[in-house]
C-alpha positions, -999 to +999 in steps of 0.1 A: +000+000+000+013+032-012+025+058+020+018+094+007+045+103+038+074+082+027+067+083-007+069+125-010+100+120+016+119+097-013+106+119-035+127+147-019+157+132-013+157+117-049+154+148-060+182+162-042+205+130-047+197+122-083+181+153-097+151+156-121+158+127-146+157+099-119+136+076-133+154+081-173+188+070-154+173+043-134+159+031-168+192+035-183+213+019-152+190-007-137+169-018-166+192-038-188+207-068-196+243-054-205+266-072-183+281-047-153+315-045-137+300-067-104+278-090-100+244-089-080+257-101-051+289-086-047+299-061-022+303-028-034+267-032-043+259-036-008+273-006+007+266+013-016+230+008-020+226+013+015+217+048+033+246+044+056+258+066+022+245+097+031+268+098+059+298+082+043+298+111+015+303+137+043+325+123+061+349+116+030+345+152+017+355+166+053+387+140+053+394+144+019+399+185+024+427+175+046+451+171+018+460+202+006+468+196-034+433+182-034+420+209-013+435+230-036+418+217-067+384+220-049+390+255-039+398+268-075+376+248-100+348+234-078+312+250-077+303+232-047+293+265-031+271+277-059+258+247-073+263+220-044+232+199-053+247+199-090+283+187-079+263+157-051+241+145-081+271+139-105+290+121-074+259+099-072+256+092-105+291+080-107+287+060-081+256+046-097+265+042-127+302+025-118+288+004-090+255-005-106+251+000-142+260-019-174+297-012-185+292+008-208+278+033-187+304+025-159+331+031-187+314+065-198+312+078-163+348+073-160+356+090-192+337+124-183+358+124-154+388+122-168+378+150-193+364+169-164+398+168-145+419+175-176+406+212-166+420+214-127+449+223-128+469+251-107+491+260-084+485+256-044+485+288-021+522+270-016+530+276-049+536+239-054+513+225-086+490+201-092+462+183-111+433+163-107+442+137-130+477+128-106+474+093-098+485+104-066+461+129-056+431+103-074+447+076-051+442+100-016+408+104-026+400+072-034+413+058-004+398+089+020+361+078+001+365+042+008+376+042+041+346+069+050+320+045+034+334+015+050+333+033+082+296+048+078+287+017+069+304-007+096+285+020+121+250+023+107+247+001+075+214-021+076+235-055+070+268-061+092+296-069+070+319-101+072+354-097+073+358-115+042+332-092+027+348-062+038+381-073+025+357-076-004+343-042-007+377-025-007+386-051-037+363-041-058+365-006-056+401-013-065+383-022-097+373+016-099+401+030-087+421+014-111+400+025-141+400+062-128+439+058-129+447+049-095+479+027-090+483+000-070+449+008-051+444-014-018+428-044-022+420-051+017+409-035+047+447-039+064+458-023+028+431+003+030+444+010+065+484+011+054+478+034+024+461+063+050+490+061+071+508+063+040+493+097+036+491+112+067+526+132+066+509+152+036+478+159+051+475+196+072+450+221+080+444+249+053+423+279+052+404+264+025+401+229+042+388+246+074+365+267+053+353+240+034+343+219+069+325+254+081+306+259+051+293+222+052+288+216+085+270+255+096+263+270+061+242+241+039+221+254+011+194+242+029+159+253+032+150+259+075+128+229+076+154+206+062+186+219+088+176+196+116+176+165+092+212+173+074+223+184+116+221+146+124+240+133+093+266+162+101+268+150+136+270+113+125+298+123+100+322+138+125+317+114+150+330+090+125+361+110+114+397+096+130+400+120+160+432+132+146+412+152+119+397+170+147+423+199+152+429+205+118+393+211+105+387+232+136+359+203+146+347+195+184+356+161+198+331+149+224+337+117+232+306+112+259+283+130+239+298+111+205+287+080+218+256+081+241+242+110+223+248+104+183+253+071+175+213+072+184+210+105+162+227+087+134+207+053+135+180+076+136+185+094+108+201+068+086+167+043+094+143+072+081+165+077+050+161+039+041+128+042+049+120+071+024+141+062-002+128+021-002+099+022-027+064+011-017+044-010-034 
């Protein structure tokens, strides 16, 4: 029986996540019989089809920032403060589209990238250069996105992970990774965790990083009614974040209120975004 409550809600955040031709791409993702780059079962399909996302996607934009070649890339060629719904729908539709659609789609969405990066290029307020297209640079965010989904997920995710599957997960984003121009991406969860320590004597706090985290976490282009909702993912987000982030992004660390307060915020939260966006019959 249709719900007119949940099915405006899903509604909303489709609109939001995907944009205005939801149901053409889910036509042109879902409804084929082109083979895709995983099967039904496998586990990148499994985290990400699950709302646990929503919080994942934050939490790897705050970590990501941390770098400041990346940062810097961001701060020059990015519209996410003018049109953030814009840059969110085209990071969904990658991820769709890689993690769920035939290959030819998966192989598409991979190409506009690369043409898309060809353009950020530039020089850090350091003076040192960079570009998107750097394996490098592609291999820190990669690793900051999987490790933020895996972590979202692991918290709030509506199926607990095996091991193996976990080990799983980060495989096959290697598969990704790899076609985006990542080398040597890990492969594992103890890989995963090498290659962030890898990174971590590059990482520092920026003006722009610090900026970045305030006009996420206190500025969203958000109507009022929606703040309270996008507050608890926020909160969820930067409870997950490694508390040596903290400092840098100028963010509180509350470790009573972080875990009796919102884990249950975040569980919240995460349930009623399943809820909505799970179709009724």
């Amino acid at each position: 029986m249709s719900d007119p409550v949940r099915d405006w809600l899903g509604e909303q955040v489709r609109m939001r996540v995907v944009g205005p031709d939801a149901e053409r791409r889910r036509v042109e993702l879902f409804d084929t019989d082109e083979p895709s780059w995983f099967d039904d079962d496998a586990p990148i399909r499994r985290v990400h089809a699950d709302a646990s996302m929503f919080i994942g996607g934050l939490r790897a934009l705050l970590l990501q920032s941390l770098h400041p070649l990346a940062m810097a890339g961001v701060a020059q060629h990015s519209d996410y403060r003018h049109d953030p719904w814009g840059r969110l729908q085209r990071t969904a539709d990658f991820l769709a589209a890689t993690t769920f659609g035939p290959a030819t789609e998966a192989e598409r969405a991979v190409d506009v990238v690369h043409r898309v990066h060809e353009r950020v290029v530039g020089h850090a307020a350091d003076g040192r250069s960079y570009a998107a297209n750097d394996p490098h640079l592609l291999h820190w965010v990669h690793v900051a996105e999987v490790d933020s989904f895996l972590a979202a997920h692991d918290r709030y995710g509506a199926e607990e992970l095996s091991a193996t599957d976990r080990d799983g997960y980060v495989a096959d984003t290697a598969v990704v990774a790899r076609a985006l121009g990542v080398l040597d991406p890990p492969t594992s969860v103890a890989e995963l965790r090498g290659h962030l320590r890898a990174f971590r004597p590059e990482l520092q706090s920026t003006p722009e990083a610090r900026d970045a985290a305030s006009y996420l976490i206190l500025r969203p282009p958000l109507p009022g009614p929606a703040r309270p909702a996008y507050g608890l993912v926020v909160a969820a987000a930067v409870a997950l974040l490694p508390r040596w982030t903290r400092w840098p992004l100028r963010l509180p660390w509350l470790p009573v209120t972080e875990t009796v307060a919102l884990r249950p915020a975040g569980e919240l939260i995460t349930r009623t975004l399943r809820w909505a966006i799970t179709p009724t019959q």
